[in-house]
C-alpha positions as CSV (number, residue, x, y, z in Angstrom):
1,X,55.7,-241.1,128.0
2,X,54.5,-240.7,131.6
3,X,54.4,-237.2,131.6
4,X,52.5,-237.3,128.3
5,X,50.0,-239.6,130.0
6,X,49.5,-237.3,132.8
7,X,49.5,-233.8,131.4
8,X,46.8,-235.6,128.5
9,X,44.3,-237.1,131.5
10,X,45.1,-233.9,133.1
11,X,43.4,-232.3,129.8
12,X,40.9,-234.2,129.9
13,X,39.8,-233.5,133.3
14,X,39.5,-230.0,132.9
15,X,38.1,-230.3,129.2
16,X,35.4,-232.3,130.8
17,X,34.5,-230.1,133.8
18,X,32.5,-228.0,131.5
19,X,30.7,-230.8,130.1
20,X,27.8,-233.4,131.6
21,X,29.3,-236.9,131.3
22,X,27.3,-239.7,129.7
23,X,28.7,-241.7,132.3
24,X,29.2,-240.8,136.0
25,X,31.3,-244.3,136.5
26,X,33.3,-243.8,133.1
27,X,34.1,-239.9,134.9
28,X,35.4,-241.2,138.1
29,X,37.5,-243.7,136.6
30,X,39.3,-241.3,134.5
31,X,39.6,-239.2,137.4
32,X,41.4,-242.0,139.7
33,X,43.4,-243.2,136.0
34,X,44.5,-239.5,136.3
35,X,45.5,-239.4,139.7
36,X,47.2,-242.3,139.5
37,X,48.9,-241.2,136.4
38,X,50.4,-237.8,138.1
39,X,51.3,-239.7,141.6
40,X,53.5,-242.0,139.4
41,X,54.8,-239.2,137.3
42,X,55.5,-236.3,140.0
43,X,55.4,-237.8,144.0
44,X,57.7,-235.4,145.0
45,X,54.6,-232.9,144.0
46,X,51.8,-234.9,145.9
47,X,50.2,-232.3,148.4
48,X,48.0,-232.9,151.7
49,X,45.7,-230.4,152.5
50,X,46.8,-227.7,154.9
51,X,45.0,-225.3,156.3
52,X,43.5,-223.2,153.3
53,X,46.4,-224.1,150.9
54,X,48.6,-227.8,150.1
55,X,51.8,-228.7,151.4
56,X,53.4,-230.7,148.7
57,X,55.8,-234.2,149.6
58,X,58.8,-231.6,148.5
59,X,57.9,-229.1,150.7
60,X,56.7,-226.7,148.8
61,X,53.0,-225.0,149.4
62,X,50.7,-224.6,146.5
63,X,47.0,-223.0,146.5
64,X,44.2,-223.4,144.1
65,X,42.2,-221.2,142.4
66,X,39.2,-219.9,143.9
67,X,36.8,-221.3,141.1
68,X,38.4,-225.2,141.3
69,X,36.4,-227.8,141.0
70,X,39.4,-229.8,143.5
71,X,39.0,-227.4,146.3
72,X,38.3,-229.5,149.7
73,X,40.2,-232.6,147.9
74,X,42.5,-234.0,150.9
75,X,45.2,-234.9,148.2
76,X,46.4,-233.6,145.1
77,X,48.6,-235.0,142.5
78,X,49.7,-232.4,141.2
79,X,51.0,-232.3,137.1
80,X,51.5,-228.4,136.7
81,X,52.5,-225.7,139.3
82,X,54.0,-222.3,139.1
83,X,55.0,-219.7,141.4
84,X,53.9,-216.1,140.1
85,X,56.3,-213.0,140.5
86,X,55.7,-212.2,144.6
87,X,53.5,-214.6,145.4
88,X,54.1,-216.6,148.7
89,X,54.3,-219.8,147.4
90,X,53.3,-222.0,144.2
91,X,49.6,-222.0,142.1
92,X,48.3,-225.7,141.4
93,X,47.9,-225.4,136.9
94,X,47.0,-228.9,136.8
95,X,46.0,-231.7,139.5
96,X,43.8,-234.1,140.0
97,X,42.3,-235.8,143.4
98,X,43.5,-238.9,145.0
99,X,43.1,-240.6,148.4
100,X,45.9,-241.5,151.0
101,X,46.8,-244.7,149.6
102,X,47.8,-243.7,146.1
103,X,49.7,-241.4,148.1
104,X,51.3,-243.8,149.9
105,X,51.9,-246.3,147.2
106,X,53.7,-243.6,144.7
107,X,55.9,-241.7,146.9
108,X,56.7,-244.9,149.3
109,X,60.3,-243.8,148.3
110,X,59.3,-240.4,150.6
111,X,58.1,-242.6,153.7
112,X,59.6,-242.6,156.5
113,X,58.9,-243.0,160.3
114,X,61.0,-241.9,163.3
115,X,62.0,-239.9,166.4
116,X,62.2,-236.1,165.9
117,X,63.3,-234.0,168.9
118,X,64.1,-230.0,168.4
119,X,63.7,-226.7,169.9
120,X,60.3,-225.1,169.4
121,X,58.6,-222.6,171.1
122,X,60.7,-222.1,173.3
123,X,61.2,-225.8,174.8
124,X,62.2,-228.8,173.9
125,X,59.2,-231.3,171.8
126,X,60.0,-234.9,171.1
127,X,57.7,-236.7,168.8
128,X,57.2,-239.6,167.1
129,X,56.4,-238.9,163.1
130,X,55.7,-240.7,160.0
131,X,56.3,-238.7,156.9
132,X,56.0,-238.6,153.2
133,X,58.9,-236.2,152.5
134,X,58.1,-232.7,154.0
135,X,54.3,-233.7,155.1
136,X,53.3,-235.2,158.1
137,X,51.4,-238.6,158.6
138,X,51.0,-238.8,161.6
139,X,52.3,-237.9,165.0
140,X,52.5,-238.5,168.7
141,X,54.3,-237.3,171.7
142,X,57.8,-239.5,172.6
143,X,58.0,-240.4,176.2
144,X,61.7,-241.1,176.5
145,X,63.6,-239.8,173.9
146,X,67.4,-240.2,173.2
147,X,69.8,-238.6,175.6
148,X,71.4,-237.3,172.3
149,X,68.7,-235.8,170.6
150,X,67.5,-234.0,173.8
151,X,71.0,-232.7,174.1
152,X,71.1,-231.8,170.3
153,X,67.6,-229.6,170.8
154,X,69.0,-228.1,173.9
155,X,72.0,-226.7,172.1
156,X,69.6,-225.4,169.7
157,X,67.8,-223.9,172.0
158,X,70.9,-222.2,173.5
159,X,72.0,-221.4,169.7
160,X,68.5,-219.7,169.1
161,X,68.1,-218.0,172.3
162,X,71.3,-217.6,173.9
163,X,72.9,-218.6,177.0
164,X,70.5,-216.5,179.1
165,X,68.5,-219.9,178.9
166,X,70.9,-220.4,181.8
167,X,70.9,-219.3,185.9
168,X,73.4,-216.7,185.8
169,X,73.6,-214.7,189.6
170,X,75.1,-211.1,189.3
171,X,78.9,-212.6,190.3
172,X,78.2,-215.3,187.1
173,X,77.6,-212.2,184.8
174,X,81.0,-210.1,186.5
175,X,83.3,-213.3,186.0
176,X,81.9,-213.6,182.4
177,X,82.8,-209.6,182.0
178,X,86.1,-209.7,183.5
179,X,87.0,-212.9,181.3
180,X,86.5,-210.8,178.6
181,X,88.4,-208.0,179.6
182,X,91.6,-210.1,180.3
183,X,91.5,-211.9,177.3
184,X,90.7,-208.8,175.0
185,X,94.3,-207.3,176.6
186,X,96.2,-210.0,177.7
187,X,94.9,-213.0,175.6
188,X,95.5,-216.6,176.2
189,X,95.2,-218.1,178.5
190,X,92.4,-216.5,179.5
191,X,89.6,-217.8,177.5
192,X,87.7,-216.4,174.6
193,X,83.8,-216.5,176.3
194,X,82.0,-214.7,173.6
195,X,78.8,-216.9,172.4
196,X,80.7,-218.3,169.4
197,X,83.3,-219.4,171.1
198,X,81.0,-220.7,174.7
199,X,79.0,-222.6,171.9
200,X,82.6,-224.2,170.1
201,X,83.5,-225.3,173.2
202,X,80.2,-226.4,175.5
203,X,81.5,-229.9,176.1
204,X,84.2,-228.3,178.2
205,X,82.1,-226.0,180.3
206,X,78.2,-226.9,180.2
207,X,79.1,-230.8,180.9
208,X,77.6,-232.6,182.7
209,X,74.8,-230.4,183.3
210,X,73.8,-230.0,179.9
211,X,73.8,-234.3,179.0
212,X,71.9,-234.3,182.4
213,X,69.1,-231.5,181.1
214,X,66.0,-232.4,179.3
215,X,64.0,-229.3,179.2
216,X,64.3,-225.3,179.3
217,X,63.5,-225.8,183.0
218,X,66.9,-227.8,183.5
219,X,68.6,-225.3,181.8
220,X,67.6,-222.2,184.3
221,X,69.1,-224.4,186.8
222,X,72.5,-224.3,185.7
223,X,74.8,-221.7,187.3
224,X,76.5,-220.4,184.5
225,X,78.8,-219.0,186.5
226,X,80.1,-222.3,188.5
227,X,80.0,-223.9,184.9
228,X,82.3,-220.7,183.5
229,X,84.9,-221.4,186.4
230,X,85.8,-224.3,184.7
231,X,87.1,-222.6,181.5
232,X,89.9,-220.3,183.7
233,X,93.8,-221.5,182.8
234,X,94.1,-224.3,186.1
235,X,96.6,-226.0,184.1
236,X,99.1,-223.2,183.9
237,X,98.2,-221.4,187.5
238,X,97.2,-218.3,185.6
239,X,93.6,-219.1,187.1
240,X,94.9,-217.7,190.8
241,X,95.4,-214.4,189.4
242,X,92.4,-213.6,188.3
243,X,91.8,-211.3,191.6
244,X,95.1,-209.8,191.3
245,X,94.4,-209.2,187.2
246,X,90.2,-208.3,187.4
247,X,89.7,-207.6,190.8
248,X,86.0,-207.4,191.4
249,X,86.7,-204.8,194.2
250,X,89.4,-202.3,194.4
251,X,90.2,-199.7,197.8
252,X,89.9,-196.3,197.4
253,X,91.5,-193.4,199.2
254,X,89.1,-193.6,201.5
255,X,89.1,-197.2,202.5
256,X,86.2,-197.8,200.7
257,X,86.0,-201.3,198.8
258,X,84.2,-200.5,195.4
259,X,83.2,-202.7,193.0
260,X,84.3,-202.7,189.1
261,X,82.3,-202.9,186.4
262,X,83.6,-205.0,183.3
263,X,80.7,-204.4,180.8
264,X,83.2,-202.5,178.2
265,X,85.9,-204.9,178.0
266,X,87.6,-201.8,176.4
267,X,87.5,-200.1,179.9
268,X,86.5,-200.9,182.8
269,X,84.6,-197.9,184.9
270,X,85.0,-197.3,188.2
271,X,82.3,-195.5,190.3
272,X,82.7,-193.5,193.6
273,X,82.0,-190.5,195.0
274,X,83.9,-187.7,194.8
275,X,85.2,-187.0,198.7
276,X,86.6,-190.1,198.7
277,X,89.0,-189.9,195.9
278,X,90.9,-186.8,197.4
279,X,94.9,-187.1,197.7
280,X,94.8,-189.4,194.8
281,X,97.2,-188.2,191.7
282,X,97.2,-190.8,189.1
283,X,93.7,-193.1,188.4
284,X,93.7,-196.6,189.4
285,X,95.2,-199.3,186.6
286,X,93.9,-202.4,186.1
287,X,96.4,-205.2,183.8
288,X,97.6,-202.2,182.8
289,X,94.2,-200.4,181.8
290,X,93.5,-196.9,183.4
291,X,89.9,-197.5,184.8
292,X,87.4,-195.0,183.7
293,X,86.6,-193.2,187.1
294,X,83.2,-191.8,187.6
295,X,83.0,-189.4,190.1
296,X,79.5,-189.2,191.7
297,X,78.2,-186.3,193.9
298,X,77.0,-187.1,197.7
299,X,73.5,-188.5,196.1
300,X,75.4,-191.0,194.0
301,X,74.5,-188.5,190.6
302,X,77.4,-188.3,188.4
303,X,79.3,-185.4,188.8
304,X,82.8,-185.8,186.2
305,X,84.1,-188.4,184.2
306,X,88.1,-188.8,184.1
307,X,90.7,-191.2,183.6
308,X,93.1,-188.5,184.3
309,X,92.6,-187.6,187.8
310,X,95.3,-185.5,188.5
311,X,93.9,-183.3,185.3
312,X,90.7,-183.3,187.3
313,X,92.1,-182.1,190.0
314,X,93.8,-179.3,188.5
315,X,91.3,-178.1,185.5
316,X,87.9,-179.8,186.2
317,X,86.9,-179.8,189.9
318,X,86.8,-176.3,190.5
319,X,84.1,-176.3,188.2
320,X,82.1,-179.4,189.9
321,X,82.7,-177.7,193.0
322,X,81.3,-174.1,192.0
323,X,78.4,-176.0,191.6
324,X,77.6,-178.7,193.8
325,X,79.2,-177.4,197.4
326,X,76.2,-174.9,197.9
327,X,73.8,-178.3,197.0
328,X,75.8,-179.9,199.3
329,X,77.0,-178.2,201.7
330,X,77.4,-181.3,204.7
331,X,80.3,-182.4,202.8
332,X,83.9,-181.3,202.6
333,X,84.6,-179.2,199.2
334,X,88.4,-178.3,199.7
335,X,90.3,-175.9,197.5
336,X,93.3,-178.0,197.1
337,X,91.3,-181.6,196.7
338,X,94.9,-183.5,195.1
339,X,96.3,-182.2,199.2
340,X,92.9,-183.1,201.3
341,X,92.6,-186.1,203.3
342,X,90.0,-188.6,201.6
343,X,87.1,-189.5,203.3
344,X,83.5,-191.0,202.7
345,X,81.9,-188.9,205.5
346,X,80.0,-185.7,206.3
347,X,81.3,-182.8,207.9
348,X,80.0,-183.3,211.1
349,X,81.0,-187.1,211.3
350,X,84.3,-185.8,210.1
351,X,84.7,-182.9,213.2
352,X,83.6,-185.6,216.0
């Protein structure tokens, strides 16, 4: 058979290498009849030289030992491999030498030429390649690659990065938070806009900008959040309510417009100082959700943490104010805060 054709030159070979032929032309013949042999028999296992090992037409990468006679040989055909217990890829047992053609001839099956655009290093890189299997023939850059294949890389590029690839403003990242919150306690219609579900649904967001991108560069240009806008419920009117659901400001006692952060979609937190939450008995709700309030001292330092004010009130801010009125002492500390008149003011502001 074939294989019994190959593994026998293949013996020969390396019964030989230990002997001085009678005939340097009878040698080299055996050694091309014995190449040719294993490149008919096994051109999945043809390898190129790369680097300091080979990378075989079925991907796989082989080394030879240290002490072989083939070492430098551009191409193997390779008869016997194995891969030992840990070892990082296969060990040639077997192979002889052969030249490009023979390559080319036996695993002509393997060839192939065409356009390959992906994701790598962080960009998109179109080329042109001509392959045997898993090695590479040749290559050069593509000028004007498919629409579609640049659009494929860039969603791989989103997939392997994420959608930070995009331009997204601090108002882009707040509507992205307060989506989440609505939908994680109200649901539809308000739209699912974690990465899974961004990525299942890109042609109805990200379009046209993405079709229009052709490197990371484009992408950075996108406002994510103009491109978000166009996921909210239009068709049912629900999208008008967003302010009235998420607000991205809510007024204090004080008059004060502060904004809300979304980043726990579990809670949303509130943050203001202290003075000018005074007067106010039950903590802010938002669809439905009490709002985490962090009450900060006059520096902006957080002071308590409540989403029971009127608890505060009674059982935690005698304690905040024991120890903060003598740091501060410009600003009001009242006994009775839940009675005293709000206010985002010092002392002295307050008596002129």
């Amino acid at each position: 058979t074939l294989a019994s054709l190959v593994h026998h030159s293949a013996l020969k070979l390396s019964v030989r290498a230990g002997e001085d032929p009678s005939s340097a032309a009878e040698a080299a013949r055996d050694d091309r009849v014995a190449g040719l042999v294993a490149a008919l028999a096994f051109p999945e296992r043809l390898a190129r030289a790369d680097g300091g090992s080979y990378l075989m037409v079925n991907g796989t990468r082989a080394g030879l030992g240290d002490a072989s006679g083939l070492r430098g040989a551009p191409w193997l055909a390779v008869a016997v491999a194995d891969r030992p217990v840990g070892a990082g890829h296969a060990r040639v047992g077997l192979a002889a030498a052969v030249d490009e053609d023979v390559a080319r001839g036996a695993a002509a099956a393997l060839h192939a030429v065409g356009d390959e655009v992906h994701w790598a290093d962080g960009d998109v890189v179109a080329r042109s390649v001509e392959r045997l299997g898993a090695v590479e023939l040749a290559v050069r850059p593509l000028r004007e690659p498919a629409p579609r294949l640049v659009r494929e890389a860039l969603l791989e590029g989103l997939r392997a990065e994420g959608f930070g690839l995009l331009r997204w403003s601090p108002e882009a990242r707040a509507l992205r938070q307060r989506l989440a919150f609505l939908r994680l306690h109200l649901g539809d219609p308000w739209p699912d806009v974690s990465d899974n579900a961004l990525h299942a649904r890109v042609d109805e967001w990200l379009e046209p900008e993405l079709s229009r991108a052709r490197r990371r560069a484009d992408l950075a240009r996108i406002d994510a959040g103009q491109a978000l806008a166009r996921l909210l419920p239009w068709s049912t009117g629900d999208a008008a309510r967003l302010d009235e659901l998420a607000p991205e400001r809510i007024t204090v006692p004080s008059g004060s417009r502060i904004r809300i952060d979304y980043d726990d979609p579990e809670r949303p937190v509130l943050a203001v100082k202290l003075q000018e939450m005074f007067g106010l008995q039950e903590s802010p709700e938002i669809a439905g959700v009490p709002v985490l309030v962090h009450l900060l001292s006059p520096a902006g330092r957080p002071a308590a943490v409540t989403a029971d004010l009127a608890s505060f009130w009674r059982d935690g801010y005698r304690a905040v104010r024991a120890e903060l009125r003598g740091r501060y002492p410009k600003h009001p500390w009242p006994e009775d805060p839940a009675e005293a008149e709000p206010t985002r003011h010092t002392n002295a502001r307050l008596r002129r």
